[in-house]
N, C-alpha and C positions, 0 to 999 in steps of 0.2 A: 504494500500500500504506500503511496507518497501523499504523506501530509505535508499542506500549506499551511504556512504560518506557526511551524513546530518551533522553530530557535530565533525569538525575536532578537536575541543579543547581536551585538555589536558584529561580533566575531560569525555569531548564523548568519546572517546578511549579507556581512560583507564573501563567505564560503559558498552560502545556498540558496542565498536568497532566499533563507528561512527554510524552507524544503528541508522535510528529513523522508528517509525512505524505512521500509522495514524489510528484512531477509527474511526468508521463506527457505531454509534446507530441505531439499531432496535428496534421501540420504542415499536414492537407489541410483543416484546420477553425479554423483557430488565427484569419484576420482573421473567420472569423465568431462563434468565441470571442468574440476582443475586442470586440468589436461591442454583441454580447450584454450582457457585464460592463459595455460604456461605456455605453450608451443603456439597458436597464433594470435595470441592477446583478447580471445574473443571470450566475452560478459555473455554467461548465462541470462537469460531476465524471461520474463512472463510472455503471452502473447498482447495482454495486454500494454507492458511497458512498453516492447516494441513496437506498438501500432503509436505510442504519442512519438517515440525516437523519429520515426518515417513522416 
């Protein structure tokens, strides 16, 4: 889930412009996660994340 307006501070703002996200572990996918992220830098995310990324 990404919440708006989670880290009003100084520091949220000026990093996320407030935005905080939450992780979601899929334990059945998680070394090919890593895998992923370690060999071609590619971010696991949702379908829905990726449909705001596009």
């Amino acid at each position: 889930a990404i919440h708006w307006a989670a880290d009003l501070s100084d520091k949220g703002l000026r990093q996320s412009a407030g935005l905080m996200v939450n992780y979601l572990y899929d334990l059945r996918s998680i070394e090919e996660n890593h895998d992923s992220y370690f060999d071609q830098g590619e971010i696991a995310t949702s379908r829905d994340v990726a449909r705001l990324l596009n």
